[in-house]
C-alpha positions as CSV (number, residue, x, y, z in Angstrom):
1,X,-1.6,-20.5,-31.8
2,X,-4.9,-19.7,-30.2
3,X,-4.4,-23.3,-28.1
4,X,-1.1,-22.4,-27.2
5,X,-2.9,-18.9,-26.0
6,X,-5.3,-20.5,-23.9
7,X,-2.9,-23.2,-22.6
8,X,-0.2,-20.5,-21.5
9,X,-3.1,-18.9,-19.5
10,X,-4.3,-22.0,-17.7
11,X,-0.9,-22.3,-16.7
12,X,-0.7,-18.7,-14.9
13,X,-4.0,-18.7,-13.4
14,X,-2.7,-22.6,-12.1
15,X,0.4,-21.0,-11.2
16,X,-1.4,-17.5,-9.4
17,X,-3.9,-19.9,-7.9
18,X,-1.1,-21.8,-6.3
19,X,0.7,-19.3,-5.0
20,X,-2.8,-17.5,-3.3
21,X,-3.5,-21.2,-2.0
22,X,-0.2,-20.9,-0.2
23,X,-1.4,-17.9,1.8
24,X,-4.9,-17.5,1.0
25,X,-4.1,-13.9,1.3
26,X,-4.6,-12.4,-2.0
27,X,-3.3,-9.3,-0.1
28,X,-0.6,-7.6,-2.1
29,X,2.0,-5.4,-0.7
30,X,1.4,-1.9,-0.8
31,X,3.5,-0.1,-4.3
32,X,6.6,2.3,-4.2
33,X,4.1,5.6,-4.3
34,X,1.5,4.1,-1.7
35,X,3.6,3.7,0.9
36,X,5.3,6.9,0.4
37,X,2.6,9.2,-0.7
38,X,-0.1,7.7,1.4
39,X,1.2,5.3,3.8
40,X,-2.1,5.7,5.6
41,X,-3.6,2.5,3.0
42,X,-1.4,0.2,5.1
43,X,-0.7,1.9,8.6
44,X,-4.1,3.6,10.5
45,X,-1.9,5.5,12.8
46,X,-0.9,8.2,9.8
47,X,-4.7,9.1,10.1
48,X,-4.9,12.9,10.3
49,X,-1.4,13.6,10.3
50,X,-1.5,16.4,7.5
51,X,-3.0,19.8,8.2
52,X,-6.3,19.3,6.2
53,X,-8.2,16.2,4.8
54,X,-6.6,14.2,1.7
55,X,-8.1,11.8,-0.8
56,X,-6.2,9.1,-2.9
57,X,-6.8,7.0,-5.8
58,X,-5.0,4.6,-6.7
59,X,-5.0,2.0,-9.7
60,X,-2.1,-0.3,-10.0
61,X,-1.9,-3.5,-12.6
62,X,-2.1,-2.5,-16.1
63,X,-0.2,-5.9,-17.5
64,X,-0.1,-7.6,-20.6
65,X,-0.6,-10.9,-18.8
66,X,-4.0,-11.9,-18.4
67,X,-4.9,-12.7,-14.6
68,X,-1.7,-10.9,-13.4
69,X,-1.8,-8.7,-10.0
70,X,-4.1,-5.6,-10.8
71,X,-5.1,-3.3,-7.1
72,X,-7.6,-0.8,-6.3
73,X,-7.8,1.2,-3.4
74,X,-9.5,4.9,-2.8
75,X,-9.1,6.6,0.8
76,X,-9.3,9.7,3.3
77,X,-8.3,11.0,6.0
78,X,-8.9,13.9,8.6
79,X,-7.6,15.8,11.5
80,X,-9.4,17.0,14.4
81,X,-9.7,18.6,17.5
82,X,-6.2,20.3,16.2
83,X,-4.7,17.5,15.0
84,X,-4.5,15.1,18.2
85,X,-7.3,12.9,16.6
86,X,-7.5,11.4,12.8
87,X,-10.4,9.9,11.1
88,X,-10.4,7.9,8.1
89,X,-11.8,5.5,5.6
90,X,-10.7,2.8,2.7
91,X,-11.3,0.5,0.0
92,X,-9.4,-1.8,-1.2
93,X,-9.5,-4.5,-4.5
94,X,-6.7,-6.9,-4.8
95,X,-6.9,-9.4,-7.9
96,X,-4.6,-11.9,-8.7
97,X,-5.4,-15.2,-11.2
98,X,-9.0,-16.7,-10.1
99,X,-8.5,-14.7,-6.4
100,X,-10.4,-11.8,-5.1
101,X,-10.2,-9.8,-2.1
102,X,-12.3,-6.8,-1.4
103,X,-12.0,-4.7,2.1
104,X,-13.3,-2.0,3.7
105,X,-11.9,-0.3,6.8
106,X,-12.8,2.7,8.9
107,X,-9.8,4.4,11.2
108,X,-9.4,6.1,14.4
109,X,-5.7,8.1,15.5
110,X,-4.7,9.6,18.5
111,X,-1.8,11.6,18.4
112,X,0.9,12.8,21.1
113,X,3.0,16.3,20.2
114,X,6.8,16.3,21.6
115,X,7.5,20.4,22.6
116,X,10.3,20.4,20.1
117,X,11.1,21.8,16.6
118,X,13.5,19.9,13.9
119,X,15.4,22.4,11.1
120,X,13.3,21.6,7.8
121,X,12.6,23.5,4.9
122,X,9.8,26.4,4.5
123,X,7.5,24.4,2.5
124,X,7.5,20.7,4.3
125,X,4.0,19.7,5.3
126,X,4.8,16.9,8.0
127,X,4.1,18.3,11.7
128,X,7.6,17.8,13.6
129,X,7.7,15.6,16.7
130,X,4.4,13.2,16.7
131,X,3.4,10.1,18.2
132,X,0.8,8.3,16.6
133,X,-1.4,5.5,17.5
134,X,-4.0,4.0,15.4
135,X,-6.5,1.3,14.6
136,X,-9.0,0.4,12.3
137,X,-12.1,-1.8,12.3
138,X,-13.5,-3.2,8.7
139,X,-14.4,-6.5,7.0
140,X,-12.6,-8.6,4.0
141,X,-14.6,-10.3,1.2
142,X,-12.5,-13.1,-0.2
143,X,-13.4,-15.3,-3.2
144,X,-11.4,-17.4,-4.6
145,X,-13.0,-19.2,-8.0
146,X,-11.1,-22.9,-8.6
147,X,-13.2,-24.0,-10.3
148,X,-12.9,-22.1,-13.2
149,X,-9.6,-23.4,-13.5
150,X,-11.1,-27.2,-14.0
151,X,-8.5,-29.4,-12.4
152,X,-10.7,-31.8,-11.3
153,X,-8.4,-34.5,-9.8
154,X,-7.0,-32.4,-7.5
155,X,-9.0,-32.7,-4.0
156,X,-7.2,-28.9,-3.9
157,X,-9.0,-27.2,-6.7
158,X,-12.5,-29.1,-6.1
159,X,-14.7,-26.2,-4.5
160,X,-14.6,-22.3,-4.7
161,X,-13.8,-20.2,-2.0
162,X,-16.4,-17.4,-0.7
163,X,-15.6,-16.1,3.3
164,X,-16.4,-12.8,4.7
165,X,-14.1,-12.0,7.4
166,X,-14.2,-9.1,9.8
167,X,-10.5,-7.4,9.8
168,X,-9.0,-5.3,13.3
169,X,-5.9,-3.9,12.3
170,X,-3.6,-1.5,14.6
171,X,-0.6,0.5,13.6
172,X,2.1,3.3,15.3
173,X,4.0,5.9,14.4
174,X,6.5,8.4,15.2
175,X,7.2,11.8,12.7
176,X,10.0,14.0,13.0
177,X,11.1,16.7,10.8
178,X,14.3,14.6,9.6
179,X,12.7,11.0,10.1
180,X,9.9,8.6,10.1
181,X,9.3,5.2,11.0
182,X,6.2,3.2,11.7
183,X,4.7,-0.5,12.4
184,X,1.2,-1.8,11.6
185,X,-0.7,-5.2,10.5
186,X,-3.6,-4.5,9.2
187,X,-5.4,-7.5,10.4
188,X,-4.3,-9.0,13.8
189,X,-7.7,-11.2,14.0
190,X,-6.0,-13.3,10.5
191,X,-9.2,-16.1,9.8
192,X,-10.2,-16.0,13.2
193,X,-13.5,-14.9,12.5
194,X,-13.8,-16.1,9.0
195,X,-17.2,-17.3,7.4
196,X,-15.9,-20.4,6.0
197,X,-13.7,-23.0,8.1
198,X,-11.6,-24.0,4.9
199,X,-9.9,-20.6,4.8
200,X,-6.5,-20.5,6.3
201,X,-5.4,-16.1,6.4
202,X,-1.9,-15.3,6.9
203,X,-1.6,-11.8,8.2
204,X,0.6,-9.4,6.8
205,X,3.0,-6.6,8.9
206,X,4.6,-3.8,8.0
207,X,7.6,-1.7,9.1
208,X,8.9,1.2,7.4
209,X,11.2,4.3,7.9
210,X,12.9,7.2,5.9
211,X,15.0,9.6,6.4
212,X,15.0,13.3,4.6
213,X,18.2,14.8,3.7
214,X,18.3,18.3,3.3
215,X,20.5,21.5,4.0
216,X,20.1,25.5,3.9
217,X,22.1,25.7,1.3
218,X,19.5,23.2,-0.9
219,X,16.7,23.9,0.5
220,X,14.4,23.7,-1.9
221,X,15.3,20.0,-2.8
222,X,15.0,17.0,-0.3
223,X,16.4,13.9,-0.8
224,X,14.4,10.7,1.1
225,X,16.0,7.3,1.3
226,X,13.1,4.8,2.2
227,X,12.3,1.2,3.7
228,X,9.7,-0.9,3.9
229,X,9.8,-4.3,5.5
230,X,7.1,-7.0,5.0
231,X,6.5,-10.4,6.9
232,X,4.1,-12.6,6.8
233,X,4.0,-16.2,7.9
234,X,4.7,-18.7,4.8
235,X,6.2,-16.0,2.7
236,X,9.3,-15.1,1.8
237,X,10.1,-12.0,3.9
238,X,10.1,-8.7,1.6
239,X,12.2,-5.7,1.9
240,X,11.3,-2.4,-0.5
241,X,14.3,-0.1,-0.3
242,X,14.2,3.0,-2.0
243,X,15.1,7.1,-2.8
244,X,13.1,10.0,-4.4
245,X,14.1,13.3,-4.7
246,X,11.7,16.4,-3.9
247,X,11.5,19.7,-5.3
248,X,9.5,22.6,-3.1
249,X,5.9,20.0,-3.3
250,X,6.1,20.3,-7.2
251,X,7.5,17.5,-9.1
252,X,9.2,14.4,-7.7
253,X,11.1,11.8,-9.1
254,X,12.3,8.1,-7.4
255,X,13.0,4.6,-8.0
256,X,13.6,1.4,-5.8
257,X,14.5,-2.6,-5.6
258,X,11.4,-5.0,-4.2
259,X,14.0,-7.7,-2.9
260,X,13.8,-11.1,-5.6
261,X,10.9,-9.5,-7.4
262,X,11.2,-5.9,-9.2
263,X,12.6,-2.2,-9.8
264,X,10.1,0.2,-9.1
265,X,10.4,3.4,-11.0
266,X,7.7,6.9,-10.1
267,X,7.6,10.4,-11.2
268,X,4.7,12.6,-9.5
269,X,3.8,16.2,-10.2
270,X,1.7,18.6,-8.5
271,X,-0.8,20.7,-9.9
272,X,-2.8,23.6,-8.9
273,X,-2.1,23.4,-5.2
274,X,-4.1,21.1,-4.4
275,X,-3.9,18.0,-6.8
276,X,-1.4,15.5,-7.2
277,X,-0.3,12.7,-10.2
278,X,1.8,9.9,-9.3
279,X,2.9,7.5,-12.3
280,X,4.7,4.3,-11.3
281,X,6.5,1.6,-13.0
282,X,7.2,-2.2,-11.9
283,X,9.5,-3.9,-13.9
284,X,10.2,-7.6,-13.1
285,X,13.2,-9.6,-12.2
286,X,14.3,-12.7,-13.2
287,X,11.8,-13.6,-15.9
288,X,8.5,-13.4,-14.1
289,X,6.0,-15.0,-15.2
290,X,3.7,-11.6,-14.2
291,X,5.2,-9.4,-16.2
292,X,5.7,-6.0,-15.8
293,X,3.1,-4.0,-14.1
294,X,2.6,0.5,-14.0
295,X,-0.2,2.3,-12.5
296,X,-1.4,5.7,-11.3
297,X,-2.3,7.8,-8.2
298,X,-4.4,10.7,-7.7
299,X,-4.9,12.8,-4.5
300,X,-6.5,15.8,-3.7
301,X,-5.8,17.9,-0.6
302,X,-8.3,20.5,1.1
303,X,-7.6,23.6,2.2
304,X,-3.9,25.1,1.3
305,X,-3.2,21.8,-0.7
306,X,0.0,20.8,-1.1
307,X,1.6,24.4,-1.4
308,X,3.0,25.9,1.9
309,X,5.5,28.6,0.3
């Protein structure tokens, strides 16, 4: 049993291994409550968009599978100089098999304010009419350890993989009180300026938008139908779509379809003001060899919080 153990793990790490050679990426996309919670972890240009600074934790990966996808990020984010400028910071930690990618990135935002107002309820935090641009400057540590996986016929698998590579991303934006959208890569240099000549980076981008239902009738609740588009060269392109429901900044619920892949499942709460829990749920398709994957979210607001009524 314990052969068959260590054999069905070989074979996943192989299997990870193979698919991170592919792309040499190990970059992840973003999950369901990142994106919509704090879409600032893949798009700079959301930088100081809210009324006062905001931290986020997040941990994502908590599998059965040993060497399955497990991400770690922790940011901020500022306005300032009333809003037109946002500053910001992040961390990142993608895993997957014998891969490893660490960044860190510091952000910039400048921000353009249309002279006109949208109907939305009381308590919605989003300021109305803005045009975002944004950019961030950082570096990538990638390591990918083949060896450990001791094929040693295959010219492939014959040397681990160490590069530091310094990462420009830039991203836009555009807020209104009913809708969203925005575009971003996080890293337009790819390998460029990579540390090791055998690395070959495929760079990620983004596009997202949602849309938020509401009427004064309901207007404690609002319903947001979501997007969010991935491509990247050598992948198979990606498309998140997704709805949550609102109620007045205290509890949310939502769920969503990652095209061939998974159903993603979150329910968030807010507490004292200025706190909020996320708890997500990815549950594979078509018998992945991954498994199923759930994970958490923490942010903390200054100021008034989350609480505008």
């Amino acid at each position: 049993m314990k052969k068959t153990t260590k054999f069905g793990t070989l074979a996943l790490g192989v299997f990870l291994s193979l698919l991170s050679l592919n792309s040499m990426s190990a970059q992840q996309t973003a999950a369901f409550p990142e994106y919509n919670f704090n879409p600032f972890i893949i798009n700079s240009a959301y930088a100081g968009l809210l009324p006062s600074t905001e931290v986020t934790a997040t941990n994502t990966g908590f599998s059965t599978f040993e060497g399955s996808p497990r991400n770690f990020s922790v940011s901020f984010h500022s306005p300032l100089n009333d809003g037109k400028v946002g500053l910001g910071a992040g961390f990142v930690s993608d895993q997957i098999g014998v891969t490893t990618s660490t960044s860190a990135f510091a952000a910039y935002s400048y921000k353009i304010f249309f002279d006109f107002k949208g109907d939305r309820p009381y308590w919605q935090i989003y300021q109305p009419g803005t045009l975002s641009f944004g950019i961030t400057a950082g570096v990538q540590k990638y390591q990918d350890n083949l060896l450990a996986l001791g094929i040693g016929d295959d010219p492939n698998f014959s040397q681990n993989i160490n590069a530091t590579i310094p990462t420009v991303g830039v991203g836009f934006l555009f807020n209104h009180a009913r809708f969203y959208a925005g575009i971003s890569a996080p890293n337009v240099l790819g390998d460029a300026l990579a540390s090791d000549d055998n690395l070959k980076l495929e760079s990620p981008v983004y596009g997202y938008f949602g849309y938020r239902f509401y009427n004064n009738l309901f207007e404690d609740y609002i319903l947001k139908p979501s997007v969010l588009l991935k491509y990247e060269n050598g992948a198979p392109f990606q498309a998140d779509l997704n709805l949550s429901v609102s109620y007045r900044n205290r509890f949310e619920i939502g769920g969503g379809f990652r095209t061939s892949s998974s159903v993603n499942l979150l329910a968030g709460i807010y507490l004292l003001n200025n706190f909020r829990m996320v708890y997500h749920y990815n549950m594979a398709l078509k018998d992945s060899p991954l498994g199923n994957t759930h994970g958490i979210m923490l942010s903390y607001r200054f100021g008034k919080g989350y609480n505008r009524s």
